[in-house]
C-alpha positions in Angstrom: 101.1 117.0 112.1 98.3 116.1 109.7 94.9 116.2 111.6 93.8 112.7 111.6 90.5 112.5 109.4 87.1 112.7 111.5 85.8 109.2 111.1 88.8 108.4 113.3 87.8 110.8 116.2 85.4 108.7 118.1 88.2 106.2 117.7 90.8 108.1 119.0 88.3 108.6 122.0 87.0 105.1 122.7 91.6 104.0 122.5 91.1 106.5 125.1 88.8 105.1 127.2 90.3 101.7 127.2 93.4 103.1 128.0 92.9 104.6 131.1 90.8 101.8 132.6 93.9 99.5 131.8 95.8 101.7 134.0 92.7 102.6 136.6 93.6 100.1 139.2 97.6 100.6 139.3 98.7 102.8 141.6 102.8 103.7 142.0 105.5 106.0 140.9 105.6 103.5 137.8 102.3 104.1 136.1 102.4 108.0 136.7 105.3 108.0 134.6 103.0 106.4 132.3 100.6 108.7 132.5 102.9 111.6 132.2 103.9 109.7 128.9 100.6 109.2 127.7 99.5 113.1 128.4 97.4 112.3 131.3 99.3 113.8 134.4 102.0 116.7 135.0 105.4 115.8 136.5 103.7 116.3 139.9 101.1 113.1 139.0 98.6 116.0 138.7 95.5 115.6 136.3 96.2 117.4 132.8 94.2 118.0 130.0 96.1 116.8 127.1 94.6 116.2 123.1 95.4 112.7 122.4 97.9 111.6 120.0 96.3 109.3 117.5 98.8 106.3 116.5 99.0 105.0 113.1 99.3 101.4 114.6 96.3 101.6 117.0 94.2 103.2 114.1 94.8 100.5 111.7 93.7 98.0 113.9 90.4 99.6 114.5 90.0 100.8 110.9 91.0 96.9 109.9 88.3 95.7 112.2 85.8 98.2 111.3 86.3 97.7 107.5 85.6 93.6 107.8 82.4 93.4 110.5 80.7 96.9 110.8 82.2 98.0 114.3 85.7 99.0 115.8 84.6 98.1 119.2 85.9 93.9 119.1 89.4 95.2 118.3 89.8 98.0 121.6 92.0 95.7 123.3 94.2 94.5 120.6 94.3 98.5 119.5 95.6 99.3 123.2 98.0 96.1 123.1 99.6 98.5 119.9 99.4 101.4 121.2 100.7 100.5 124.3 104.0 98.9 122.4 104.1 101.5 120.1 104.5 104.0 123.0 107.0 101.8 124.4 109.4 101.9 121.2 108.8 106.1 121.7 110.1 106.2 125.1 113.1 104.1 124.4 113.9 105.7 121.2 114.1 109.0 123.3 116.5 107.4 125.5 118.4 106.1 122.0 118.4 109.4 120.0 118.7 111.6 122.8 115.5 113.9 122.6 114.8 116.4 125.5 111.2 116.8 124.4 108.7 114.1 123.4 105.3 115.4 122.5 105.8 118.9 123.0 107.2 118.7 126.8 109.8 117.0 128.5 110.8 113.3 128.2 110.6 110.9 130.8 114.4 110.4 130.2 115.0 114.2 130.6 112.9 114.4 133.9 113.8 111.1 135.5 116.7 109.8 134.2 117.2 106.9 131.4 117.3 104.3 133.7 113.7 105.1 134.9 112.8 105.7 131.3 113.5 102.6 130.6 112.1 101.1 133.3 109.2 102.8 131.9 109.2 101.2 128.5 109.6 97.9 129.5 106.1 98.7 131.5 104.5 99.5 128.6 105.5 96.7 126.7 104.1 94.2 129.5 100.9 96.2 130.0 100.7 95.7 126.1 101.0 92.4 126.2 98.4 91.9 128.9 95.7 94.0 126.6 95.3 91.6 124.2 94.1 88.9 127.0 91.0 91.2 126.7 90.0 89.5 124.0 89.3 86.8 126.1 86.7 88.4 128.0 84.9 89.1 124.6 84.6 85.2 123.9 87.5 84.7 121.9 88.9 81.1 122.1 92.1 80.2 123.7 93.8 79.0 120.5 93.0 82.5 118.8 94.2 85.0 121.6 97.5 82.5 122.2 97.8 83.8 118.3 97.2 87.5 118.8 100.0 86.8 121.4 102.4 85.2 118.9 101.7 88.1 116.2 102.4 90.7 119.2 105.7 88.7 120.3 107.2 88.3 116.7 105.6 91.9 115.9 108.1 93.4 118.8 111.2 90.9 118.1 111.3 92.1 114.5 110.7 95.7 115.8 114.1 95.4 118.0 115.8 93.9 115.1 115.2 96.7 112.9 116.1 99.0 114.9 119.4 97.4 115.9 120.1 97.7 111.9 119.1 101.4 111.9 121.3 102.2 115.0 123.9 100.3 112.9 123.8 102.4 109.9 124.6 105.4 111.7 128.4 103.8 111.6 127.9 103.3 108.2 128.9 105.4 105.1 127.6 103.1 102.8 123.8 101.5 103.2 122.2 99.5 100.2 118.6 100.4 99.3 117.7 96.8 100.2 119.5 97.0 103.3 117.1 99.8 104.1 114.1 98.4 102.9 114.9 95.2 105.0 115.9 97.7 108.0 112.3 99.6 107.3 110.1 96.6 106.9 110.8 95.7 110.5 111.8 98.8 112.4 108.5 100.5 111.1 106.4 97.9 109.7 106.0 95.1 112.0 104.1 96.6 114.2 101.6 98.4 112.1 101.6 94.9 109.9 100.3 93.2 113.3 98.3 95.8 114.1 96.4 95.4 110.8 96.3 91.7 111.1 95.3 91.6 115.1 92.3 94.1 113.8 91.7 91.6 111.3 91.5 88.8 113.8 89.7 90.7 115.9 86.5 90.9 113.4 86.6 87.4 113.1 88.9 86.8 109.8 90.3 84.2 108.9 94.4 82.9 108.5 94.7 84.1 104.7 92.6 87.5 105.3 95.0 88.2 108.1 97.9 87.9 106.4 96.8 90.0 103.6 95.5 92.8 106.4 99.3 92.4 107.8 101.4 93.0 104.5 98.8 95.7 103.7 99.9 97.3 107.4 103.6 96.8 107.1 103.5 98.5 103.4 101.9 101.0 105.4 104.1 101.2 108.3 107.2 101.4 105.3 105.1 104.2 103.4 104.7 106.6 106.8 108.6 106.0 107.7 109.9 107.2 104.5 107.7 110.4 104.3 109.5 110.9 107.9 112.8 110.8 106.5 111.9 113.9 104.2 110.2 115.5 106.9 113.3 114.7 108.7 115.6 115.8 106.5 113.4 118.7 105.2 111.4 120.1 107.8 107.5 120.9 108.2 108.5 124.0 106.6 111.4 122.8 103.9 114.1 123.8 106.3 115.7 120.8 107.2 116.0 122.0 110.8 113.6 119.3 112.7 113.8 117.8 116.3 115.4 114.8 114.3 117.2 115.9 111.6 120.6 114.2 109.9 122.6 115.5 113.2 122.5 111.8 114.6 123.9 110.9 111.5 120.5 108.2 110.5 120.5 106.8 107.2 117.0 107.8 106.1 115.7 106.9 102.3 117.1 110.1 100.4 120.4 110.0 101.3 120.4 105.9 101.1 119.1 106.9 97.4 121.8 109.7 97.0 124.6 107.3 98.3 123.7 104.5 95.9 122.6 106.0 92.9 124.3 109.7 92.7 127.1 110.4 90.6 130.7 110.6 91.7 130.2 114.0 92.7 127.3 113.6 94.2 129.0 110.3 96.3 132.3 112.4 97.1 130.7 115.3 98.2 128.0 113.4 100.4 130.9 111.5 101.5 132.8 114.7 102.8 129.9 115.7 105.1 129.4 112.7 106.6 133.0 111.8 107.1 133.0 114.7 109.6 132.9 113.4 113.2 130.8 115.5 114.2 127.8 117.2 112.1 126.9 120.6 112.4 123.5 123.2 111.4 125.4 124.3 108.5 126.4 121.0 107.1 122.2 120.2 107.5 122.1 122.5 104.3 124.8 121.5 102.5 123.7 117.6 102.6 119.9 118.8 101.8 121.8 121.0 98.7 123.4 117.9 97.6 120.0 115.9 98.0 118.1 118.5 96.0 120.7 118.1 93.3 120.4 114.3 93.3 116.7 114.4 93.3 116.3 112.2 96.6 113.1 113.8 97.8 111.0 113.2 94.5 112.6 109.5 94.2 111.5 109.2 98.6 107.9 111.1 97.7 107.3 108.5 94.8 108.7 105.4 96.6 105.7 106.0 99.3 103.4 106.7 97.4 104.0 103.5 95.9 104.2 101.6 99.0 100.6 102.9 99.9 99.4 102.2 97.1 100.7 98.3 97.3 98.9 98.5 100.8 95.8 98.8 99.2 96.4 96.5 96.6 97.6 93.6 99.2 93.6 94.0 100.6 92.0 93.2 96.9 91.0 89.6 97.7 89.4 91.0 101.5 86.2 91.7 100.8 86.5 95.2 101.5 83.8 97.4 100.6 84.5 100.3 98.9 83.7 102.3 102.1 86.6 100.3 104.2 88.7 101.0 101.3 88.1 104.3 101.2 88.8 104.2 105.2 92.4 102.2 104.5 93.4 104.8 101.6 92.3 108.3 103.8 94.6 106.4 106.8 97.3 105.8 104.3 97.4 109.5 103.2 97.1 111.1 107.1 100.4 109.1 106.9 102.0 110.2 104.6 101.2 113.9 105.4 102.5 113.8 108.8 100.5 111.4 110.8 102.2 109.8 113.9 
């Protein structure tokens, strides 16, 4: 992964912080699986030092906040409200796609079971959901944190929505690149567009800055999940052998491209592969061959870049300075390059 730029450091650290004093009081079996999630604890519920994984969902919402009124520190408890759900969608996912590992160790799923895992998950989501009350105790009105709320709520619904489509797709030979951009928009961009907006809200914005700070995040969130699927497909090293590669059969961007736009060949040949019930190492290199040929990682690499770069354009009308913009565009490329 992409080290996350240093600005974001003391970030990272004060997500941290709020964090663990979220979960300081709660005692159980529960919340150490939590903490085992979250890098705190060993399987035992033993202390462990861990280097935190920074989120692009919980950065956003500090770097959004930071960009419009000077300081991160009003938007800690909507950024551990994301975090919290983002973490969520990760532990259920594991369950979904059937990874051992998560994070360089075990799963919950693998150690516990998936029942407990996602017993786990749904934990995460309700401790998310109770973070953003915090922004109560910093003098918020009622009316505004019952609308962090909604943003959360509709945030997660569209979240589940996209990906019921991309579970879908596996079944699929043939997916539509608006298909997948519909499918991407929610499965990876609603909760990085609310994370941007609830930052936003935090510094005090009003309606039509938020929105703009929530298309700018779901672009974003759309720009990271594409340069995924080539890491996905291609590996860290250009290998195509990654903890989540085309196995599972997902329909990431390059082969949607491929499928849609390839020539007969290209379409026929794809088609043999994934007809196959089940896919195996050596048919991970033929499909990247076939990709190569079609040109599928240039058209993905170009179609985030693009994406980012509407991200920043969405924030024009903000009164960003050109140091928050410079913040939002150095986020943006940690993205790209591997950030989580």
């Amino acid at each position: 992964m992409t080290r996350l730029p240093s600005p974001y450091l003391s970030y990272q650290q004060a997500l941290t912080q709020a964090l663990q004093g979220l979960l300081a009081s709660r005692q159980g079996f529960l919340y150490n699986l939590l903490r085992y999630h979250l890098g705190w604890v060993d399987q035992r519920g033993q202390p462990e030092e861990a280097t935190p994984t920074p989120h692009l969902p919980s950065m956003l919402a500090l770097t959004s906040c930071q960009a419009l009124c000077g300081s991160f520190q009003p938007a800690l408890p909507v950024a551990a409200a994301v975090e919290l759900v983002y973490n969520f969608t990760l532990v259920h996912g594991d369950v979904q796609a059937g990874r051992a590992d998560a994070n360089a160790r075990p799963s919950i799923w693998w150690v516990w079971g998936p029942a407990q895992a996602i017993n786990a998950g749904a934990g995460l989501h309700a401790l998310g959901r109770t973070a953003v009350m915090g922004l109560a105790q910093q003098g918020m009105s009622p009316e505004r944190v019952l609308q962090a709320v909604q943003a959360l709520d509709r945030a997660c619904l569209a979240l589940c929505e996209g990906q019921y489509q991309d579970l879908t797709f596996q079944d699929q030979l043939m997916v539509t690149l608006g298909q997948y951009d519909d499918m991407v928009r929610r499965k990876a961009g609603a909760l990085t567009g609310c994370a941007a907006e609830l930052g936003a809200l935090a510094a005090g914005a009003d309606d039509a800055a938020c929105a703009r700070f929530r298309e700018a995040g779901i672009l974003l969130g759309m720009a990271r999940q594409v340069s995924q699927d080539i890491t996905d497909l291609w590996g860290q090293r250009g290998d195509g052998m990654t903890a989540s590669n085309v196995l599972n059969k997902k329909k990431g961007l390059p082969l949607v491209y491929a499928l849609e736009t390839g020539r007969p060949a290209v379409k026929r040949d794809l088609g043999a592969v994934y007809l196959k019930r089940v896919l195996e190492p050596a048919d991970v290199a033929r499909l990247i061959q076939i990709l190569d040929q079609a040109g599928a990682r240039s058209y993905a690499e170009n179609r985030a870049k693009e994406l980012a770069g509407q991200a920043l354009a969405a924030l024009e009308e903000t009164g960003l300075t050109p140091e928050g913009r410079r913040a939002f565009q150095d986020l943006g490329d940690w993205a790209r390059e591997g950030g989580a």
